[in-house]
C-alpha positions as CSV (number, residue, x, y, z in Angstrom):
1,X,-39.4,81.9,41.5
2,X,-36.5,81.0,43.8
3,X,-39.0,82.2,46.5
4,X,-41.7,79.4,45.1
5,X,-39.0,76.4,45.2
6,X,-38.0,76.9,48.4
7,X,-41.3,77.5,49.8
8,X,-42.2,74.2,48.0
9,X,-38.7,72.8,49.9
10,X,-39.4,73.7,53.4
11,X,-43.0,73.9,53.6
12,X,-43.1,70.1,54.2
13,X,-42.2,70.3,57.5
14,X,-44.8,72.5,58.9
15,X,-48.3,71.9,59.9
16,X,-51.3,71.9,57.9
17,X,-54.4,71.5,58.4
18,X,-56.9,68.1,58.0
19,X,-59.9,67.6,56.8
20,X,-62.5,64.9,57.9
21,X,-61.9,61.6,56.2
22,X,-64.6,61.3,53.2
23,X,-67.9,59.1,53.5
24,X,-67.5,55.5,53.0
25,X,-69.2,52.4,52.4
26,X,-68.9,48.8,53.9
27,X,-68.6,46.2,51.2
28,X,-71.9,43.9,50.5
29,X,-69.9,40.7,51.9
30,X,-69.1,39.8,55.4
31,X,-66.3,41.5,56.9
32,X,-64.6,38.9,59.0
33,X,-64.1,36.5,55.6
34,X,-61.2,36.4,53.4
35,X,-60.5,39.0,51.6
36,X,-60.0,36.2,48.6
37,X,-63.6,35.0,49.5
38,X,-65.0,38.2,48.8
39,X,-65.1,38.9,45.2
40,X,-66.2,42.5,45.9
41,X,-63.5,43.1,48.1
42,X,-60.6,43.1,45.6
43,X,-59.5,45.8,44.3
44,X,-59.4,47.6,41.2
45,X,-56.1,48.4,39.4
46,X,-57.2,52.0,39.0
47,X,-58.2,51.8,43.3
48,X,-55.3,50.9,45.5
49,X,-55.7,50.8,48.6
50,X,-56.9,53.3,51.1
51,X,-54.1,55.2,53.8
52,X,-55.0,54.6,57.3
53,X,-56.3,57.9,58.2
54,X,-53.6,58.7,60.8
55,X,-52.9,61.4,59.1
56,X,-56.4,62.8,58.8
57,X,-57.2,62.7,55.2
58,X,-57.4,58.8,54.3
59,X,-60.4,56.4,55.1
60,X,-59.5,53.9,56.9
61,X,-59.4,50.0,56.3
62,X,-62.5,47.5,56.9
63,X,-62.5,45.0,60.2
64,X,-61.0,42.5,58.1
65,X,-58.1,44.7,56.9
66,X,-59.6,45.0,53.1
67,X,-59.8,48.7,52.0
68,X,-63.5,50.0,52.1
69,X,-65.2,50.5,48.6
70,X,-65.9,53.8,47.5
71,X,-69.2,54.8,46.0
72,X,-69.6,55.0,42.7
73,X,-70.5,58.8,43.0
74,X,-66.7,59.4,44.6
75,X,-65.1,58.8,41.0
76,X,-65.8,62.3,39.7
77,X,-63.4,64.6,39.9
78,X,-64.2,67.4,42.9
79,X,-63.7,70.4,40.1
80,X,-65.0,72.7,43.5
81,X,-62.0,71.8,45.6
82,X,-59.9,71.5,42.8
83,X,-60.2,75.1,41.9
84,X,-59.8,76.1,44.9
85,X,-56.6,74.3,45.8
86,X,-54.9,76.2,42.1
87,X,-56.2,79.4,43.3
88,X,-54.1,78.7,46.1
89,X,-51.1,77.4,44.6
90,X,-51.8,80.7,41.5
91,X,-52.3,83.1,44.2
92,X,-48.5,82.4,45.9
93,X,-47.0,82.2,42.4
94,X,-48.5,85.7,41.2
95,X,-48.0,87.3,44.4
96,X,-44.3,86.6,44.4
97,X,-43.7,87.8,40.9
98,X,-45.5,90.7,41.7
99,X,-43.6,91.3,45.2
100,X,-39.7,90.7,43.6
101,X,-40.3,91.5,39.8
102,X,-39.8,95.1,39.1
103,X,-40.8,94.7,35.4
104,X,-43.8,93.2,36.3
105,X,-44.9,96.3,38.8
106,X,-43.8,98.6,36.5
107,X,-45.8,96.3,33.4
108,X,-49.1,97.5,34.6
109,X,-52.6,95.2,34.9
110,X,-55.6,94.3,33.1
111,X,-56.8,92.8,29.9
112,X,-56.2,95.8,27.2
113,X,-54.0,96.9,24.3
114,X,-50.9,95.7,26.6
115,X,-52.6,92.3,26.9
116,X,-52.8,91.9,23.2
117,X,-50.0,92.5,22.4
118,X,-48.3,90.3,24.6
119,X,-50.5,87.4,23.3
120,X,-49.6,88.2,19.6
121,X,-46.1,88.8,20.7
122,X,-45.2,85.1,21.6
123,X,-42.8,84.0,18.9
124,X,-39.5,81.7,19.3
125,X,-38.3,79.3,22.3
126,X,-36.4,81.2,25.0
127,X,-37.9,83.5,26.8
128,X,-34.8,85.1,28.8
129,X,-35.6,83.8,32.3
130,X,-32.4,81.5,33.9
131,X,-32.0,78.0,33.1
132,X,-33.2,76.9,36.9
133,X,-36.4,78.7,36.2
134,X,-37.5,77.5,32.9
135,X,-36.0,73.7,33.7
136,X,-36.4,73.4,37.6
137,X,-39.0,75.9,38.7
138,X,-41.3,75.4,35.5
139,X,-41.6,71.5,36.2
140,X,-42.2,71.6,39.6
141,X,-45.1,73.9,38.9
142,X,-46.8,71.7,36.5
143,X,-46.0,68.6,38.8
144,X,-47.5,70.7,42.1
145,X,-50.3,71.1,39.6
146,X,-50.6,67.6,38.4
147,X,-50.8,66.9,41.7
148,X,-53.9,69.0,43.0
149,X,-55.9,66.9,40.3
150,X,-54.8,63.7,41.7
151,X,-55.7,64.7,45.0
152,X,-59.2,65.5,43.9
153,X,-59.3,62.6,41.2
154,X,-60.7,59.4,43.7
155,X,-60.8,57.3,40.6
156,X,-56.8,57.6,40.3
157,X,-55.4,59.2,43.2
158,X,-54.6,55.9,45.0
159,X,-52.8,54.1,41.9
160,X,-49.0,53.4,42.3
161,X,-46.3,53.5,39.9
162,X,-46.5,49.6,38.4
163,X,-50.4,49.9,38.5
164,X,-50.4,49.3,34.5
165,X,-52.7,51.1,32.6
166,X,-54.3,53.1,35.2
167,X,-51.6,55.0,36.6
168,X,-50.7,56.2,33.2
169,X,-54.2,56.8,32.9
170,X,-54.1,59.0,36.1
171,X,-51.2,60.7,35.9
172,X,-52.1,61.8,32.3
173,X,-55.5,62.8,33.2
174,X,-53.0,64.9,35.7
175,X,-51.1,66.0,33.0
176,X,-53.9,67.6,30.8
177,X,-54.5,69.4,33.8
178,X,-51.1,70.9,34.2
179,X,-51.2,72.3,31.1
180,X,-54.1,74.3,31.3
181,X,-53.1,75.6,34.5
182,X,-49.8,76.3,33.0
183,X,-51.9,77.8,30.4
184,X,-53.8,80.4,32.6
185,X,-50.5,81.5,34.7
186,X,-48.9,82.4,30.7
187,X,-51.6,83.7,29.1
188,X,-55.0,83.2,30.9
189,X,-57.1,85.8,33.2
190,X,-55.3,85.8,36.0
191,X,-51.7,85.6,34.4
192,X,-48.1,87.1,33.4
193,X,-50.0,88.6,30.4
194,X,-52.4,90.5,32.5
195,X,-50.2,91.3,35.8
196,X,-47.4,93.1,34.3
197,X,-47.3,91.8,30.6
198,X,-44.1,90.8,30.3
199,X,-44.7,89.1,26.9
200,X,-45.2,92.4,25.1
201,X,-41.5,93.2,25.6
202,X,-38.4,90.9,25.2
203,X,-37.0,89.0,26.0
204,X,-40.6,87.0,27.4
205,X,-41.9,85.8,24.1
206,X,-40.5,82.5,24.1
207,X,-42.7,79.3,24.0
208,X,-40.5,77.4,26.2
209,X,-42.7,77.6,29.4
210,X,-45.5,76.4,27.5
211,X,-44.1,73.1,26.6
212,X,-41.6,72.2,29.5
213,X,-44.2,72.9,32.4
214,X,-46.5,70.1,31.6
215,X,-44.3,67.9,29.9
216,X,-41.1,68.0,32.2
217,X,-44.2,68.3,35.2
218,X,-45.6,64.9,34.0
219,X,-41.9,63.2,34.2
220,X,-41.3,65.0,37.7
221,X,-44.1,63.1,39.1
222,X,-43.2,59.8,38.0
223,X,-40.0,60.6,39.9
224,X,-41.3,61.5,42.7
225,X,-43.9,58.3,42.6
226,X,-40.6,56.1,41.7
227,X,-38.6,57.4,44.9
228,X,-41.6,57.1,47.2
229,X,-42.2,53.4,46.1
230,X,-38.7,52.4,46.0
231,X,-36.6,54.3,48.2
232,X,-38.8,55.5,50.8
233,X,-41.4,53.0,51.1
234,X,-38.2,50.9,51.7
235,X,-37.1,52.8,54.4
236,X,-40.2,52.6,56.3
237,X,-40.1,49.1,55.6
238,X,-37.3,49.5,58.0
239,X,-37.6,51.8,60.6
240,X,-40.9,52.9,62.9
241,X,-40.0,56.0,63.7
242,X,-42.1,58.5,62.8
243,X,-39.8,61.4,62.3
244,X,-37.7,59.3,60.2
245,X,-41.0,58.3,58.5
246,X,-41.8,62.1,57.9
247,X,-38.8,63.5,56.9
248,X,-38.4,61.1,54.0
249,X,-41.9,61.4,53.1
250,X,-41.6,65.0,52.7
251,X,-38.3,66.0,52.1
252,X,-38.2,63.5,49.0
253,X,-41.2,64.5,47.6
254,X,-41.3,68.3,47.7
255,X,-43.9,68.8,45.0
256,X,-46.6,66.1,46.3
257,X,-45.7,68.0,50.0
258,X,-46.4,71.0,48.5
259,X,-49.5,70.3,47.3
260,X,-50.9,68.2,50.0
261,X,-50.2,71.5,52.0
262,X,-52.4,73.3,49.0
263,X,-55.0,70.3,49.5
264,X,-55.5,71.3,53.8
265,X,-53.4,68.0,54.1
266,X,-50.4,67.0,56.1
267,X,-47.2,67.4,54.1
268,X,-46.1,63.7,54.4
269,X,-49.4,62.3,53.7
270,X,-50.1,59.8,51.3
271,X,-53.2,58.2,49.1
272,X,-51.8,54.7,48.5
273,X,-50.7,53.9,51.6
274,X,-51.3,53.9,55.4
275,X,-49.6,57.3,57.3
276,X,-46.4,57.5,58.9
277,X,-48.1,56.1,62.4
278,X,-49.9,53.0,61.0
279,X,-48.2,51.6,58.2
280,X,-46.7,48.3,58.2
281,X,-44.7,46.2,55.3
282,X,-46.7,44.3,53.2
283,X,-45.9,40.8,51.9
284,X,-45.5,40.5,48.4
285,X,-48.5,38.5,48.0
286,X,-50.8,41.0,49.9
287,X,-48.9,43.6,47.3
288,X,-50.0,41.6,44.0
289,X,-53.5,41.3,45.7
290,X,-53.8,45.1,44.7
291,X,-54.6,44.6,41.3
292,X,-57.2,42.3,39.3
293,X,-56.0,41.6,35.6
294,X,-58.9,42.2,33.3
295,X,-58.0,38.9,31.3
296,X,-61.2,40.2,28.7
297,X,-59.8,40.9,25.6
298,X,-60.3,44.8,24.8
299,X,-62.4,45.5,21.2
300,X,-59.7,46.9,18.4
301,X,-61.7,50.5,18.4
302,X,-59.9,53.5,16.8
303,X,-58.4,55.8,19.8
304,X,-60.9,58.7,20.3
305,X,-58.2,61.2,20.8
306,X,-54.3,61.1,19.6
307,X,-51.8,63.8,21.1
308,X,-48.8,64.1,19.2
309,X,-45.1,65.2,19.7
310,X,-43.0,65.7,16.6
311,X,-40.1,67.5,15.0
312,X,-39.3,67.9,12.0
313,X,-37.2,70.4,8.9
314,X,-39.4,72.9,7.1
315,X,-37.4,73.9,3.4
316,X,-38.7,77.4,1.9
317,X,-37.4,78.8,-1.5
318,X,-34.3,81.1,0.2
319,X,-34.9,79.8,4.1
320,X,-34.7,76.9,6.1
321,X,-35.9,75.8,9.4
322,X,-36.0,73.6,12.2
323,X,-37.7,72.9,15.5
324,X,-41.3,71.0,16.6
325,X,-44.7,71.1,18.3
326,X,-47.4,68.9,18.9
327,X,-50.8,67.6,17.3
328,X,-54.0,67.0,19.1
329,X,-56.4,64.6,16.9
330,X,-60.0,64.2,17.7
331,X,-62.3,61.4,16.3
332,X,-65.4,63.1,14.7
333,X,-66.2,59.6,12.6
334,X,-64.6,56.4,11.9
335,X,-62.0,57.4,9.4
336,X,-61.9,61.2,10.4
337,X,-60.6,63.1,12.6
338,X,-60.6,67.0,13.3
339,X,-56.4,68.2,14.3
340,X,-55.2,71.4,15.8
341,X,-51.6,71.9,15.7
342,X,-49.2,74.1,16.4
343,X,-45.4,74.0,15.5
344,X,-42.6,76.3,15.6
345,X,-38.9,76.2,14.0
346,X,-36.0,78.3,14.4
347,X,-34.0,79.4,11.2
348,X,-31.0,78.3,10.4
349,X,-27.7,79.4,8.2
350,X,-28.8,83.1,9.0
351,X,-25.9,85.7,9.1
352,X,-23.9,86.3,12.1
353,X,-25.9,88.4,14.9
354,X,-29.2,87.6,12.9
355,X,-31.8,85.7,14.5
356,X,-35.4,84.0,13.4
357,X,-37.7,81.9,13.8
358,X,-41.7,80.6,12.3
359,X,-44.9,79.8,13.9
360,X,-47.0,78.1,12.2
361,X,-51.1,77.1,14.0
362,X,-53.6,75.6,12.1
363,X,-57.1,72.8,12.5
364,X,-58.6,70.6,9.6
365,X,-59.7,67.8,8.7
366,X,-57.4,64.7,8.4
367,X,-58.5,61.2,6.5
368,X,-57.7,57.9,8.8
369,X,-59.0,55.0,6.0
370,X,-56.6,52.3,8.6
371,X,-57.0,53.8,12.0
372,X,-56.5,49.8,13.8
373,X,-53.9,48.8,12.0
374,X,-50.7,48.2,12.1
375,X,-49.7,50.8,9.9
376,X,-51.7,54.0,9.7
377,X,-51.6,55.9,6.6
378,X,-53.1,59.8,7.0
379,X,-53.6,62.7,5.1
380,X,-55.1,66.0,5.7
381,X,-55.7,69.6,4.7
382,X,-55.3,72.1,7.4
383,X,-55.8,76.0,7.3
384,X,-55.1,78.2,10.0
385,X,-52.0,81.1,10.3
386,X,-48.3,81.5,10.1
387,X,-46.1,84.0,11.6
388,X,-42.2,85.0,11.0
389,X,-39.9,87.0,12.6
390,X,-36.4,88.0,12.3
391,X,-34.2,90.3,14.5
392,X,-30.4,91.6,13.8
393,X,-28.4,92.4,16.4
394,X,-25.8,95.7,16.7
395,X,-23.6,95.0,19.5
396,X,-21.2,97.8,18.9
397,X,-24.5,99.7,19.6
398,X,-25.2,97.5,23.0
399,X,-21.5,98.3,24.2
400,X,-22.6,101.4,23.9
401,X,-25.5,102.1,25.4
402,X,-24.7,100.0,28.3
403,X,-21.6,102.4,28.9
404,X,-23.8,105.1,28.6
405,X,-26.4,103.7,31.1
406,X,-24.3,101.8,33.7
407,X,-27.1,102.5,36.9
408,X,-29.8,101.1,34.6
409,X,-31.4,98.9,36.9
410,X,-30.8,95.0,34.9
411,X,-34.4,94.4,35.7
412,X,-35.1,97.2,33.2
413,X,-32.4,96.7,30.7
414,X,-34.8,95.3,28.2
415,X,-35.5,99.0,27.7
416,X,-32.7,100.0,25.7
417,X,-33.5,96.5,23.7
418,X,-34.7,98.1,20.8
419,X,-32.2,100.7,20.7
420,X,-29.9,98.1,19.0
421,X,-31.8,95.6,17.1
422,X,-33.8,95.1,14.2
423,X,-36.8,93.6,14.0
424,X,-39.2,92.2,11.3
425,X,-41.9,90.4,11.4
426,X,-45.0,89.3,9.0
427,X,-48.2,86.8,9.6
428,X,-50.2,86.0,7.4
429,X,-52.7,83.1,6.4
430,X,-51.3,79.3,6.1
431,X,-52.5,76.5,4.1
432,X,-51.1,72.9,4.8
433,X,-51.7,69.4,2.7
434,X,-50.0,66.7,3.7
435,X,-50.0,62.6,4.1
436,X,-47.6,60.1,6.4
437,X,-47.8,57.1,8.4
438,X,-48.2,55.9,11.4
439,X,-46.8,52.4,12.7
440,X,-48.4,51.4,16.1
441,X,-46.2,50.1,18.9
442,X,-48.6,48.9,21.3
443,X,-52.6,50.2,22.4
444,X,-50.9,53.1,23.9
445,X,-48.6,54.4,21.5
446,X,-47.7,54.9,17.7
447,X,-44.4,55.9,16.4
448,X,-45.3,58.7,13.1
449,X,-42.8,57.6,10.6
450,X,-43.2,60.5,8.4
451,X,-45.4,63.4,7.4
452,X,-44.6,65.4,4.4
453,X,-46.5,68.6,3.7
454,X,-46.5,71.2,1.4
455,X,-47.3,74.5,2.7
456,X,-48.8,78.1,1.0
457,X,-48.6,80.9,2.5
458,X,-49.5,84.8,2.3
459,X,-47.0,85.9,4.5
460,X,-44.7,88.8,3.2
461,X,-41.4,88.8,2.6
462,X,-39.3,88.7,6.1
463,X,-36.5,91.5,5.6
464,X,-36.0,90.2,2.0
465,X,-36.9,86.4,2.2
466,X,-40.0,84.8,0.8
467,X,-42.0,82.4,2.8
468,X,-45.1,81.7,0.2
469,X,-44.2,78.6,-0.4
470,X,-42.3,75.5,1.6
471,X,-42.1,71.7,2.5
472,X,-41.4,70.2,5.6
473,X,-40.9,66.8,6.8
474,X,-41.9,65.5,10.3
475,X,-41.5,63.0,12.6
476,X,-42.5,61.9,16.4
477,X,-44.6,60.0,18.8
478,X,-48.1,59.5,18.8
479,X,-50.1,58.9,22.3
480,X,-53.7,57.1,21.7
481,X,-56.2,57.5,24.3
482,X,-59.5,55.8,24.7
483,X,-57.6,52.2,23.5
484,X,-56.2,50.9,27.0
């Protein structure tokens, strides 16, 4: 991982390859008019404005100066480059574990028993790696991810931070893809569950990658799209040099670098803006020119699909916990919607060197009768599984046995793991009924005031503590899609 950031650092400032600017189109109107006299010059907020093409990968601007329309056909996603950018970027990554991990040589490959059971092994938060990897390296992997899709998404690729709607928009449709990459480096084909299977032993269980790559990816690119429009765009505004130009560009944006690299482009190139030979400050009034406020008013329509992040206290007869997750909703009629969610807790008040923790996944139906207004009362019946798991600790016994082993490589020192602990563990089926409310913010977002549910469970007593039956109380933010 170390290898991977700074890889992602320095590879900015060497070459890379270009690729021949993509086909464009000359707007219907005549090119030596007015940009303002040409309605079907102006641009979209969701299309800013072309680069220049000096650095190979940008088409360029029109005789007049007004960015070139793209064809309607350019607004799909290129899924064929796309993949073959991340098996790029997932080629580096798993070579590099696979190079400097010893656990994961010694793990073994393929999809079999071992695979399995690092799948239904995942339980709890941490998952043992440093804090840099799971809070530095993790996010720039889901924002060098994000990234790729950007690059290959023409419909958003070119929007700025302060584009409204439609950078959100992008940079969400972005997002979704992070995860799913993030999803097949875990647990997917080609993936630390099938090249070395470090989930089937500890301390790799943890859900913590799963959550922080896409989520602490998404707020890494807005970063990197805030410093680029106002800190280095400033600096160009500023200075011609190109080396100044380039270093800035690059070294201040080392995931976007990255995958411009990943992409075949030059490290310093950028979508919104003319390269580092070409571009020139823009007057304000040229700068508000990029965007066309849809003045329409939008129909009131029930978002198509809500993504939910929540937390929340779960209360069982002899345990509690507490911890979070996150909901995705998905409009299958006007007051329904089909959820899958998945939440986890850790326990609390346990005895000293005792750990635990629940995991609870389950889909159903949930009942919308108000899904416009203001307030949004819910309820819903969901079915799926629960899992918990408990460990004690001995550390007399891991005094010992680290005495007694002290040219154990540390690599390998999750070996003697079970040597002294304790572990139990039970899943069993889950059923959840519940009701809350929602209070809507804006089109975008909801805030979920509260959700109670009670929870049944066939789950078998966890080293002496019942789990069959429980309440839990949660709370969060709700994202609407499809509304703005």
């Amino acid at each position: 991982m170390l290898l991977q950031l700074a890889f992602s650092c320095l590879i900015p400032f060497s070459s890379a390859l270009h690729t021949p600017p993509p086909e464009i189109i000359a707007p219907p109107c005549c090119a030596d008019e007015a940009a303002s006299a040409c309605p079907e010059q102006t641009q979209r907020a969701d299309v800013a404005p072309p680069d220049s093409g000096d650095d190979g990968n940008n088409p360029p601007a029109g005789p007049s100066g007004t960015p070139l329309r793209k064809k309607p056909s350019e607004d799909g996603v290129r899924w064929g480059k796309l993949a073959n950018d991340s098996m790029r970027f997932l080629a580096i990554m798993q070579g590099f574990r696979w190079a400097t991990e010893l656990q994961t040589r010694s793990g073994g490959l393929g999809v079999g028993q071992s695979y399995g059971n690092s799948i239904s092994n995942l339980h709890g938060w941490a998952d043992g790696d440093p804090f840099y990897v799971n809070y530095v390296g993790h996010p720039m992997q889901g924002a060098v991810s994000g990234r790729l899709f950007l690059l290959n998404d023409p419909k958003y690729s070119r929007t700025e931070i302060g584009d409204g709607a439609a950078y959100w928009k992008g940079r969400l449709r972005a997002t979704a893809f992070s995860w799913a990459f993030s999803e097949q480096f875990e647990i997917g084909p080609i993936s630390e569950a099938t090249i070395g299977h470090i989930q089937d032993r500890f301390p790799q269980q943890g859900f913590v990658d799963h959550v922080i790559t896409p989520t602490a990816g998404l707020v890494w690119m807005v970063g990197e799209d805030a410093i680029d429009k106002y800190i280095i765009k400033r600096i160009e505004d500023h200075t011609q040099n190109k080396w100044v130009r380039m270093a800035f560009r690059a070294g201040l944006n080392p995931a976007r670098s990255f995958a411009n690299v990943l992409d075949g482009r030059a490290p310093w190139n950028r979508t919104s803006r003319d390269g580092i030979l070409t571009y020139q400050p823009q007057p304000r009034t040229q700068q508000a020119s990029r965007m066309v406020i849809d003045a329409a008013p939008k129909p009131d329509i029930p978002a198509p699909v809500e993504i939910s992040a929540i937390t929340g206290y779960r209360q069982f007869a002899h345990a509690r916990c507490m911890g979070g997750g996150g909901e995705g909703a998905f409009r299958v009629a006007a007051e329904v919607q089909l959820v899958l969610a998945v939440n986890g807790c850790k326990m609390l008040g346990l005895p000293t060197d005792f750990s635990g923790d629940g995991l609870v996944f389950q889909a159903g139906p949930r009942w919308t009768p108000l899904p416009t207004g203001k307030w949004s009362p819910f309820g819903h019946v969901l079915v799926g599984g629960m899992k918990v798991t408990q460990e004690e600790l001995f550390p007399q016994k891991r005094a010992a046995l680290q005495a007694a082993n002290p040219n154990l490589d540390q690599a390998l020192s999750w070996e003697l793991f079970d040597q002294y602990t304790s572990h139990w563990e039970s899943t069993g089926l889950a059923l959840t009924a519940g009701a809350g409310l929602d209070y809507k913010l804006n089109d975008a977002l909801a805030l979920r005031v509260l959700n109670l549910e009670y929870l049944y469970s066939t789950v078998h007593p966890v080293n002496g503590t019942a789990f069959e039956n429980g309440f839990q109380f949660t709370t969060g933010v709700v994202l609407r899609l499809g509304t703005w």
